[in-house]
C-alpha positions as CSV (number, residue, x, y, z in Angstrom):
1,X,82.3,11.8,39.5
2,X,85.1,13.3,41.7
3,X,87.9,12.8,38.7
4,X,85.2,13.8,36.1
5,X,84.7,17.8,38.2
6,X,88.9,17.6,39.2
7,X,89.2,17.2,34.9
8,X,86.7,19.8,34.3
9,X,88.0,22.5,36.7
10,X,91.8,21.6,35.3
11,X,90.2,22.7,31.7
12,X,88.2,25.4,32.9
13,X,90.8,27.2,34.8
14,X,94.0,26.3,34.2
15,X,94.5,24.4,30.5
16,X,92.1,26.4,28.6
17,X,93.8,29.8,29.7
18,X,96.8,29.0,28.6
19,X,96.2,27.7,25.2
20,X,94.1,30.7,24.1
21,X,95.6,33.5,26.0
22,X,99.0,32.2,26.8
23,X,99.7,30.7,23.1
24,X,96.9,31.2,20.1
25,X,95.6,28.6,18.1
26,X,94.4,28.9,14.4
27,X,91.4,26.3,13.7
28,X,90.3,25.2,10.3
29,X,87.4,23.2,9.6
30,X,85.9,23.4,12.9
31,X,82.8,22.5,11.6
32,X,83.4,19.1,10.4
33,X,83.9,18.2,14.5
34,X,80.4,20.3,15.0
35,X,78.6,18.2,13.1
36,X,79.7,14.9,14.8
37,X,80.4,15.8,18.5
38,X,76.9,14.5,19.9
39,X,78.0,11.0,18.8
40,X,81.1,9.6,19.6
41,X,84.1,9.6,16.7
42,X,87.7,9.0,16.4
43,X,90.1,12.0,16.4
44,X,93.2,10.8,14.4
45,X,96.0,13.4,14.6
46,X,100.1,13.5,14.0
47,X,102.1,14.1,17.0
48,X,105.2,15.9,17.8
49,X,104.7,17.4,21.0
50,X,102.6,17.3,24.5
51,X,101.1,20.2,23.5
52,X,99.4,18.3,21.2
53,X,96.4,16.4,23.1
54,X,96.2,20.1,25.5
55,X,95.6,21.8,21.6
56,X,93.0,19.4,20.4
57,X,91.2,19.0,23.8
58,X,90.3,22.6,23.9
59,X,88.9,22.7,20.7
60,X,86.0,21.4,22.7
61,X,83.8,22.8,25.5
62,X,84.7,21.9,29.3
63,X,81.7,19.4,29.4
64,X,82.7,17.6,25.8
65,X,86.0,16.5,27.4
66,X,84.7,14.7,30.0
67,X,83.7,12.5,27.3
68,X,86.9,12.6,24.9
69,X,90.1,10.4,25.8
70,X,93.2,10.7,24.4
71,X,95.0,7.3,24.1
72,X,98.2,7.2,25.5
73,X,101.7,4.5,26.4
74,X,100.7,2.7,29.5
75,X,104.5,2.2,30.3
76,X,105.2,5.8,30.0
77,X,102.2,8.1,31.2
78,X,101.0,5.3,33.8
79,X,104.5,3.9,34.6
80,X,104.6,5.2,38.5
81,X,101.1,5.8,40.5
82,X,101.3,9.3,40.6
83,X,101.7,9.5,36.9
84,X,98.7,7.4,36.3
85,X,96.7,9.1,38.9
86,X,97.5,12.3,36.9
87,X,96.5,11.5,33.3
88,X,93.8,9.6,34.2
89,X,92.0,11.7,36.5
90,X,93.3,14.8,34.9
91,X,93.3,14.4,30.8
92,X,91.0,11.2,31.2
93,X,93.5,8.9,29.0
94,X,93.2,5.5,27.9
95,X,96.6,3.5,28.5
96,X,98.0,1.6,25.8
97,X,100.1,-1.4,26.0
98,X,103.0,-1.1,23.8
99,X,104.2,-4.3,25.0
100,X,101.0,-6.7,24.7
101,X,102.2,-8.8,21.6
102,X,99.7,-12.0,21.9
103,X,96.6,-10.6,22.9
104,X,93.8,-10.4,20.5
105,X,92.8,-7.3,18.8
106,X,89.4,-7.1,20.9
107,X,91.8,-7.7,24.0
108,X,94.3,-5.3,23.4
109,X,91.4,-2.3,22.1
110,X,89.0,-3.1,25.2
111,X,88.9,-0.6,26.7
112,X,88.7,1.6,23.4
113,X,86.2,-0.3,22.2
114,X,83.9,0.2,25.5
115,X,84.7,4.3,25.3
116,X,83.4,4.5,21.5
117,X,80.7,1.9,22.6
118,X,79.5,4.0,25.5
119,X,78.9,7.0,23.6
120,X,82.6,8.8,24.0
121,X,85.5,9.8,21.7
122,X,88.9,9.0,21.8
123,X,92.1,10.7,20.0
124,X,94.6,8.4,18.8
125,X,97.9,9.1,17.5
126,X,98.9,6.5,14.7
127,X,102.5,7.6,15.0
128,X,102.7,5.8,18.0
129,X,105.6,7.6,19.7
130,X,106.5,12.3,18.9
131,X,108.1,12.6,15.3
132,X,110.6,15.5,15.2
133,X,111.1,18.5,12.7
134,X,107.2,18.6,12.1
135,X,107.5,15.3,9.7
136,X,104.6,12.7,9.9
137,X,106.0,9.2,10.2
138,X,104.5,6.0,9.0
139,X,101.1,5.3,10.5
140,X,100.7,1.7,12.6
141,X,97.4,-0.2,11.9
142,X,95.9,0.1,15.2
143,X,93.3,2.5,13.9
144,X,92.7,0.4,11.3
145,X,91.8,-2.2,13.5
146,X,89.7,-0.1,16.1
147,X,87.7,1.4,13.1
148,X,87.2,-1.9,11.5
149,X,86.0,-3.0,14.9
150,X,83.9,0.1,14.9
151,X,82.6,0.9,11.3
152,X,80.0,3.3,12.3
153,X,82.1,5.6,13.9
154,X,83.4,8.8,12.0
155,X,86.9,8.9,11.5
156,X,88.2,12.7,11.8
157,X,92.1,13.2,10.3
158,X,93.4,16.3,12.1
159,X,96.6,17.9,11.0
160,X,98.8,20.0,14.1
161,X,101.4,22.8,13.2
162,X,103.3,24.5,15.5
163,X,103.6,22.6,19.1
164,X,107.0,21.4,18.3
165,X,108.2,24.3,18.5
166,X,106.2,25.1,21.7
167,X,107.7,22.5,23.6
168,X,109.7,20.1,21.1
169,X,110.6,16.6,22.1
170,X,112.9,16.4,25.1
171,X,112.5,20.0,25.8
172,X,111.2,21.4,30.0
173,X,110.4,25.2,28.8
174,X,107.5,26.2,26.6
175,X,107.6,28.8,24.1
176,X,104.8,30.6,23.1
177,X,104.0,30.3,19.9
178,X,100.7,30.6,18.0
179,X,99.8,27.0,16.6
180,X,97.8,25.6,13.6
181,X,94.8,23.0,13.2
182,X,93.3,21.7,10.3
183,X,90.8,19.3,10.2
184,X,89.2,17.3,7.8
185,X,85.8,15.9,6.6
186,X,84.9,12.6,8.7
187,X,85.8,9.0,7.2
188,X,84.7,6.0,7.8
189,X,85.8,2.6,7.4
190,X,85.3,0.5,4.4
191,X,86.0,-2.9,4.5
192,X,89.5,-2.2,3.2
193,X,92.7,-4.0,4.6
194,X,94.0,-2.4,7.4
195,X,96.9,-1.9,5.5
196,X,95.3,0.4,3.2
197,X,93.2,1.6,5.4
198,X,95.7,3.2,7.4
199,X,97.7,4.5,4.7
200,X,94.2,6.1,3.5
201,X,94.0,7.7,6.8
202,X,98.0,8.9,6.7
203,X,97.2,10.4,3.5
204,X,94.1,12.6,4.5
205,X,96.6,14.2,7.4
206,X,99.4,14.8,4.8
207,X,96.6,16.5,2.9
208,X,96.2,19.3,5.1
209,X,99.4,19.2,6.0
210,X,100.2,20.4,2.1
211,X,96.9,22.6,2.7
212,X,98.9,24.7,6.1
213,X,101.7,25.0,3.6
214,X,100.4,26.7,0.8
215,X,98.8,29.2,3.4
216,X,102.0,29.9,4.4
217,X,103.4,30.5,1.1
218,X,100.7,33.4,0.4
């Protein structure tokens, strides 16, 4: 309960703030998250900056996150104690091995699997690692697998613009910037390989992606 209030007061006073007032964000199809949020649903997002997870978090109220986790590289955000103790108490992640090579697929997703199954949310980023100059690399099958393990749960493609150029990859200073979110219409899984599966998934994000730039061609 102690890391759940620490998490809450972060959002309230410190992350929230910032995003809105110190940088802007631009939200399309809020909606399609309003209409899922009481049930728990997998937020599926490119990634090219830290910013990101801050961005999509605060799309929510201060009580929602407490039940939304971002999954995150156990060997880099939980790699030294303070570091764990940090993005676990404070952005209430889910570490990932990046290592695990043998375990099975209900092993390695445990703990995912017991977040969706206990009524909360996680955002994944099928990536797997920041891209650079806004491009959307190839997807890995991992949320494939967690949505074929989870077929009930609404799949919700989110496309970011704008945080790598808030604080791009390698980078200490942030720039304000106003950023962009579009998301989509929930998805769910359909008994397809994972293999297509994912690349469905890939495709939805590259979808708004082409939506962000036609608004930018107006």
């Amino acid at each position: 309960m102690f890391g759940k209030f620490l998490r809450y007061l972060f959002f309230f006073f410190i992350v929230k703030p910032f995003v809105y007032l110190g940088l802007g964000v631009n939200v399309t199809g809020i909606e399609h998250l309003h209409k899922i949020i009481k049930e728990p649903c997998i937020i599926v997002a490119n990634h090219n900056s830290h910013v990101d997870t801050l961005l999509l978090l605060c799309l929510f109220t201060c009580s929602q996150i407490l039940k939304i986790h971002p999954v995150a590289a156990a060997d880099y955000f939980c790699n030294t104690k303070l570091k764990a103790f940090i993005f676990k108490t404070l952005l209430g992640i889910i570490p990932l091995s990046r290592k695990v090579r043998k375990a099975s697929e209900e092993e390695l997703f445990k703990d995912i699997n017991d977040a969706l199954r206990g009524g909360e949310s996680i955002i994944i980023y099928p990536e797997g690692t920041r891209g650079e100059d806004n491009q959307i690399k190839n997807f890995k099958s991992g949320v494939a697998h967690i949505a074929k393990m989870n077929p009930t749960v609404p799949i919700v493609p989110v496309y970011i613009n704008g945080p790598d150029r808030i604080l791009p990859k390698g980078a200490l200073l942030w720039v304000p910037f106003i950023a962009d979110v579009y998301i989509s219409e929930p998805v769910y899984y359909d008994d397809t390989p994972t293999k297509v599966f994912t690349e469905r998934i890939k495709n939805e994000v590259e979808k708004l992606k082409e939506e962000h730039k036609k608004r930018e061609e107006l």
